[in-house]
C-alpha positions as CSV (number, residue, x, y, z in Angstrom):
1,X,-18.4,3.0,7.3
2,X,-16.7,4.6,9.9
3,X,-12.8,4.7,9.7
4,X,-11.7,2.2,12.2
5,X,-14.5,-0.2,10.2
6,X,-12.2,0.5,7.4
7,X,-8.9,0.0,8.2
8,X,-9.7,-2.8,9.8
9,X,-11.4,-4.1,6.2
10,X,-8.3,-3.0,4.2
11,X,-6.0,-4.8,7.0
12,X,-8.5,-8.3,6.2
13,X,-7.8,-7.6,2.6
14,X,-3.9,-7.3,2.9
15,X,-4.1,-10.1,5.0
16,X,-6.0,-12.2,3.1
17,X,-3.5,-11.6,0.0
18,X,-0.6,-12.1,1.3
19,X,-1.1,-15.4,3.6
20,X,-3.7,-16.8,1.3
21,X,-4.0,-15.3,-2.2
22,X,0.3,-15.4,-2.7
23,X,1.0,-18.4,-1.7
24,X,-1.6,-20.4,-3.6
25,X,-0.6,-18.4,-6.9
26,X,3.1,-19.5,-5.8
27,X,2.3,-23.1,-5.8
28,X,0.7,-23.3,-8.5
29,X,2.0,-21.2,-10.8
30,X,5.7,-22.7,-10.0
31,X,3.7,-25.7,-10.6
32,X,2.8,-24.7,-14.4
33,X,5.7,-23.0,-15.5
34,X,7.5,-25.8,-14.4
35,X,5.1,-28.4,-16.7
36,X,5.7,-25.5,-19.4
37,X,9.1,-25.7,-19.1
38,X,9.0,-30.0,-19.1
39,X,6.8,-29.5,-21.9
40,X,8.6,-27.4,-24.1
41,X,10.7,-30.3,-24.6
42,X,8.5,-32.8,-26.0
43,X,9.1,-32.2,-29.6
44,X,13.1,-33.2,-28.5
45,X,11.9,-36.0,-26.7
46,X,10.0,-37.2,-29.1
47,X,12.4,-37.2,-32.0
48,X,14.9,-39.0,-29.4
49,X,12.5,-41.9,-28.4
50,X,10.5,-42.6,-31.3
51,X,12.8,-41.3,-34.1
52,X,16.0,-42.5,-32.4
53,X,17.3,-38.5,-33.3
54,X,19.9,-36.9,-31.6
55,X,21.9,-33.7,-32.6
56,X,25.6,-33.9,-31.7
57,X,26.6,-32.9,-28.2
58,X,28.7,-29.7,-30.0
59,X,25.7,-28.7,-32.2
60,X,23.4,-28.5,-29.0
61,X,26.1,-26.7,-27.3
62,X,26.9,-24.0,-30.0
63,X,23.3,-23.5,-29.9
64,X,22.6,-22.7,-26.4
65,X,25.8,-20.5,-26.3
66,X,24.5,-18.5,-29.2
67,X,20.8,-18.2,-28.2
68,X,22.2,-16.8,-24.5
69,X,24.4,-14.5,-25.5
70,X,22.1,-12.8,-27.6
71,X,18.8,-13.3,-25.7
72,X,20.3,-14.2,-22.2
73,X,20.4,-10.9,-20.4
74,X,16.8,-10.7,-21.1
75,X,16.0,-14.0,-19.1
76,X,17.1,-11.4,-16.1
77,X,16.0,-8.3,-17.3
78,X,12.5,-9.0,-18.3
79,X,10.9,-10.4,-15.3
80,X,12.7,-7.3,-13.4
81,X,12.0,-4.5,-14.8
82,X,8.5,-6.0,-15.9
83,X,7.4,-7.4,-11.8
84,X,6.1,-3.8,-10.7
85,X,3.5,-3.7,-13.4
86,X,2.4,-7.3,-13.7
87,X,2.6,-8.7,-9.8
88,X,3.5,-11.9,-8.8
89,X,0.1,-13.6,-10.3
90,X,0.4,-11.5,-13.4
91,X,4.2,-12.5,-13.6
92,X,3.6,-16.2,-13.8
93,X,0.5,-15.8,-15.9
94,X,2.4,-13.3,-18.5
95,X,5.9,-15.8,-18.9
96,X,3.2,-18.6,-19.5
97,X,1.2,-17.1,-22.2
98,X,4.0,-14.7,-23.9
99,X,3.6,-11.9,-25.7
100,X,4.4,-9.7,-22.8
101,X,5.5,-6.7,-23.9
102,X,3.2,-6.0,-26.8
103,X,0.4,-7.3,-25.1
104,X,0.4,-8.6,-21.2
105,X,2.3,-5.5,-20.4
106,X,0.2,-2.6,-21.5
107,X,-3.0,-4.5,-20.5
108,X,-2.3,-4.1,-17.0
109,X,-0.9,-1.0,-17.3
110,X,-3.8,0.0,-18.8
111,X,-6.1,-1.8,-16.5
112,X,-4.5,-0.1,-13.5
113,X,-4.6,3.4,-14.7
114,X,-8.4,2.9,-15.4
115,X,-8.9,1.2,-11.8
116,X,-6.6,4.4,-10.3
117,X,-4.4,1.6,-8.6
118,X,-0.2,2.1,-8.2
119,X,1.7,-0.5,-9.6
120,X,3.7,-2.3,-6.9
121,X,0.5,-2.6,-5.0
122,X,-1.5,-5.6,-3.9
123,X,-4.5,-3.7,-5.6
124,X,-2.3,-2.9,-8.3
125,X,-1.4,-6.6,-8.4
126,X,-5.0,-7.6,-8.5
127,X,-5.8,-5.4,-10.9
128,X,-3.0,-6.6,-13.2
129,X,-4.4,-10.2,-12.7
130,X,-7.7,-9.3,-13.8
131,X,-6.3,-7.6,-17.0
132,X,-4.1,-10.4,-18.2
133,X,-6.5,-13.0,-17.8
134,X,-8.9,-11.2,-20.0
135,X,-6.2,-10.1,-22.6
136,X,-5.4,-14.3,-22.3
137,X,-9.4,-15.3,-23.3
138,X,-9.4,-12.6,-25.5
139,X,-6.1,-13.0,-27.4
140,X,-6.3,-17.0,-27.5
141,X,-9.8,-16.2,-29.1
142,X,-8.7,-14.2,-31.3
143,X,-5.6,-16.6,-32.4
144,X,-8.2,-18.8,-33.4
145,X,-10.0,-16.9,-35.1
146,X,-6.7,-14.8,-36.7
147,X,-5.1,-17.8,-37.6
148,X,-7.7,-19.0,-40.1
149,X,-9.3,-15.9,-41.1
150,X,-6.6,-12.7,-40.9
151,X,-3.7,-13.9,-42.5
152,X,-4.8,-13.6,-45.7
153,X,-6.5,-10.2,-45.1
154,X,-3.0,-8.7,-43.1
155,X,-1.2,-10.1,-46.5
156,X,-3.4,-7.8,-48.6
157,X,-2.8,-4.7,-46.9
158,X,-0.7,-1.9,-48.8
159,X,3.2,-2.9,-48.1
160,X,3.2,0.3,-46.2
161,X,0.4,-1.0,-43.3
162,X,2.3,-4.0,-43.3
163,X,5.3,-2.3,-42.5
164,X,4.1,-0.4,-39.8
165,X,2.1,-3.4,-38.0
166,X,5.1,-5.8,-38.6
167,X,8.1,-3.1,-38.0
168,X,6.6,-0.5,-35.1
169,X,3.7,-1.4,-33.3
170,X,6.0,-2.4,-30.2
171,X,7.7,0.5,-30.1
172,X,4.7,2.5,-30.4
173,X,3.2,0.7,-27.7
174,X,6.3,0.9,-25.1
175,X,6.4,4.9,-26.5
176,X,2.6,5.0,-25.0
177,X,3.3,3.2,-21.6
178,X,6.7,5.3,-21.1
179,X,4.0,8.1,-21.7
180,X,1.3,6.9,-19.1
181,X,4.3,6.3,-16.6
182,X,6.4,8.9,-17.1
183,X,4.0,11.3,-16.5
184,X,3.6,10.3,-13.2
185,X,7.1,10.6,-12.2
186,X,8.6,12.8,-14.9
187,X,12.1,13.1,-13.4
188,X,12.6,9.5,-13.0
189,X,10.8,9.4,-17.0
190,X,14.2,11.8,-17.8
191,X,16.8,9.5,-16.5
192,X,16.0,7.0,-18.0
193,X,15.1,8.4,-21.5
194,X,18.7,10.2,-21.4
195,X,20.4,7.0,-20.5
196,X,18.8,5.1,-22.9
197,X,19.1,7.9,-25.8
198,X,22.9,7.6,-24.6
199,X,23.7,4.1,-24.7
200,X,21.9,3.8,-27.9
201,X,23.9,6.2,-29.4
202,X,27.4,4.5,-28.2
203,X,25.8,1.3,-29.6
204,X,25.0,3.0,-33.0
205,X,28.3,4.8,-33.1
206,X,30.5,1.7,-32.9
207,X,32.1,2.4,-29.2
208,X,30.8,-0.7,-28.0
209,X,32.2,-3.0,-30.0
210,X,35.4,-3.9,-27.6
211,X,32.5,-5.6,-26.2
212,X,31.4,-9.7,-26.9
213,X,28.8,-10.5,-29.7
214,X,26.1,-7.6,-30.0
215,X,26.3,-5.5,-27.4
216,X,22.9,-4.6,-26.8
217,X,22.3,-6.2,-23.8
218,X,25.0,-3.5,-22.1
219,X,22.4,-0.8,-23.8
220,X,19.5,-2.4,-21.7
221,X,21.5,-3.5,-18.7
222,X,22.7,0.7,-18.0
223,X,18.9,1.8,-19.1
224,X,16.9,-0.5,-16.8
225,X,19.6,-0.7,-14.0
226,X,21.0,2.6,-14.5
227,X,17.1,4.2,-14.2
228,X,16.8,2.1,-10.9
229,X,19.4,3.0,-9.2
230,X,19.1,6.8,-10.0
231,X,15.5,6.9,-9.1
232,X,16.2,4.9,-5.7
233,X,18.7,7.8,-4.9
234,X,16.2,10.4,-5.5
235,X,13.5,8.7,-3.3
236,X,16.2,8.6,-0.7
237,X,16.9,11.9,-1.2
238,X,13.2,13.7,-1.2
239,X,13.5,14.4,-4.9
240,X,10.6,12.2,-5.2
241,X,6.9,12.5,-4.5
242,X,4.1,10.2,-5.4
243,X,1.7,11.2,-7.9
244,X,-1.4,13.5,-7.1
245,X,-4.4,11.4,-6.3
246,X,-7.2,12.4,-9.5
């Protein structure tokens, strides 16, 4: 193939994501998130219409004040700092299913590093697609399966297995794609691990606490915004270089 027959193929290709491919995954998967999040009320629902239960106005309130300011920064943070790895299919398809970060997450990462695709790519995005639909199948599967046969067996493991698969595997598997990324930009890998390592040292040592509730989310908002912004001043500023093709 010659290389105006190329670039004339990969033009098609970009083409035919972005006007086609995008804006079909856009309806629909607004469409099902949407009937997830409808859905996700049902048990409510039904207690309201059948059972003629409904919590008090204060209790519901109290609720939803706690649950966001603990968890609420992540509803921001998540599908952020998560987008450049999972793509706009793979975003829709990873806040569907769940268990992103220990599972959705280092699937496509994986998958892309094997396909030798950047993230932040349409082939990258692809890629990601392809990945999470098979970690879907497979972990569904494997749910089923889990759910009548491993219980038991996970509960006879030595305390100390238990402890490890219960207590660390995320962190061991964030530890491994910090690893596979950060190797490919290392300076940008040292920002962020300093920033982190910092705030989670003002967090431990109690100079956080003129802040409201737990103040973890200021730990993540400084990492993951702090790491941005640093990394988007060193692109600017030719301190940057993509990674060496293998």
């Amino acid at each position: 193939m010659s290389g105006n027959e190329s670039h004339a193929s990969t033009d098609g290709g970009t083409n035919v994501y972005e006007d086609s491919f995008i804006p079909y995954v856009n309806a629909w998967g607004r469409r099902t998130n949407l009937l997830a999040v409808a859905l996700s009320f049902g048990p409510a629902v039904v207690l309201l219409t059948v059972f003629d239960i409904a919590p008090p106005t204060e209790a519901v309130t109290s609720a939803f004040v706690a649950v966001a300011a603990t968890y609420g920064i992540f509803w921001f943070i998540e599908p952020i700092s998560y987008y450049p790895v999972l793509g706009i299919p793979g975003t829709y398809m990873a806040f569907l299913s769940g268990n992103i970060s220990n599972l959705r997450l280092p699937c496509a990462a994986a998958a892309q590093e094997s396909a030798d695709v950047q993230t932040g790519t349409s082939e990258g995005s692809i890629i990601s697609t392809i990945a999470i639909a098979a970690s879907i199948g497979v972990n569904t599967t494997l749910l089923g399966v889990g759910a009548f046969a491993l219980v038991s067996a996970f509960q006879a493991l030595p305390e100390l297995w238990r402890t490890a698969l219960g207590s660390y595997l995320v962190p061991a598997v964030f530890g491994a794609i910090f690893a596979q990324f950060g190797r490919d930009y290392p300076k940008v890998a040292g920002v962020g691990f300093v920033l982190a390592l910092a705030m989670t040292m003002l967090l431990e040592g109690g100079f956080l606490g003129f802040l409201p509730g737990y103040p973890l989310y200021v730990v993540i908002i400084v990492s993951v915004f702090g790491t941005i912004l640093v990394a988007r001043w060193m692109w600017e500023n030719g301190m940057l270089e993509p990674p060496e093709e293998s």
